[in-house]
C-alpha positions as CSV (number, residue, x, y, z in Angstrom):
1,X,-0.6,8.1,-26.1
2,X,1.7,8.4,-23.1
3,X,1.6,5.7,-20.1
4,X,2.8,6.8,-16.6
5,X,4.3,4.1,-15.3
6,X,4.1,4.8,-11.6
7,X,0.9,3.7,-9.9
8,X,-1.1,5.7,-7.8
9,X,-2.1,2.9,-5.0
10,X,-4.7,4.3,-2.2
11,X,-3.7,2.6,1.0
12,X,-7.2,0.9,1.6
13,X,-6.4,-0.7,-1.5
14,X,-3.1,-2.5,0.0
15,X,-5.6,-3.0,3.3
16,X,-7.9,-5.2,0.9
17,X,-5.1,-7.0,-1.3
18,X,-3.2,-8.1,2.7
19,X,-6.6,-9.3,3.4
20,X,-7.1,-11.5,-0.1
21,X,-3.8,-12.8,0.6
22,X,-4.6,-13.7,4.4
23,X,-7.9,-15.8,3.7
24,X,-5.9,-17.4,1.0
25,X,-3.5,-18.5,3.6
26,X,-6.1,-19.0,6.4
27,X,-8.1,-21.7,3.4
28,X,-4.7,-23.3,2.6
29,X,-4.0,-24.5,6.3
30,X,-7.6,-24.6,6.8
31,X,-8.2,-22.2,9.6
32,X,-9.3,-18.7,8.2
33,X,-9.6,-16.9,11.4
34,X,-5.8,-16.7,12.0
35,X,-5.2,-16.2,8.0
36,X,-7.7,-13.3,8.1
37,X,-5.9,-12.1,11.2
38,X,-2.3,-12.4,9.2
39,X,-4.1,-11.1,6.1
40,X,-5.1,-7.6,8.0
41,X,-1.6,-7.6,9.7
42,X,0.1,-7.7,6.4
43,X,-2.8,-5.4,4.6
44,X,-2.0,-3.0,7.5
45,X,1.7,-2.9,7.2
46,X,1.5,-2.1,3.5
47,X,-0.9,0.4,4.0
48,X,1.3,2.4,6.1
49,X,4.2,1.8,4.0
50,X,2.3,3.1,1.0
51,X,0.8,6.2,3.1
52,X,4.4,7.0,3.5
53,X,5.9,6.8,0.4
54,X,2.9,8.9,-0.9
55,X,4.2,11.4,1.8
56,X,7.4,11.3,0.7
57,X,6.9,12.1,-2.8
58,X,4.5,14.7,-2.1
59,X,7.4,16.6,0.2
60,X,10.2,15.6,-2.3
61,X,7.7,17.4,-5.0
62,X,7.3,20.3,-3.2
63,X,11.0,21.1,-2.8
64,X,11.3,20.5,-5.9
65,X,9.2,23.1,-6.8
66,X,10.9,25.3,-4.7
67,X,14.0,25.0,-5.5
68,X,13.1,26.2,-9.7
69,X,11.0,29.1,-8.2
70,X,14.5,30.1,-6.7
C-alpha cells in the first residue's frame, strides 16, 4: 500500500484551523474577541493561499497534459 504524500487541504479547513489558533491566542491574553478577530484574519489568509496553490497545480497539470498529447 502506497501513501501520497501531498495533502489535499480544502480552504475552509485552513479558515477553521486560523480560527483554533486565534481563540487560543484571544484565551492566552485573555481577551478572545480580538484573538478570534486575528484567528479569522490568519484562517483567511491561508485560505487564499491554499485556494491558490490548488489553482496552480490544477493549471501546471493541465499543461502538463498537454504537452504529452503533443
Amino acid at each position: 500500500m502506497t501513501f501520497n504524500k501531498t495533502k489535499n487541504r480544502r480552504p475552509a479547513t485552513m479558515l477553521g484551523a486560523g480560527l483554533i489558533l486565534g481563540v487560543g491566542f484571544g484565551v492566552a491574553i485573555d481577551n478572545i474577541g480580538l484573538g478570534i478577530g486575528v484567528g479569522l484574519a490568519i484562517g483567511a489568509a491561508l485560505s487564499k493561499k491554499q485556494k491558490q496553490k490548488q489553482k496552480n497545480k490544477a493549471s501546471l497539470d493541465q499543461n502538463q497534459n498537454k504537452t504529452t498529447l503533443q
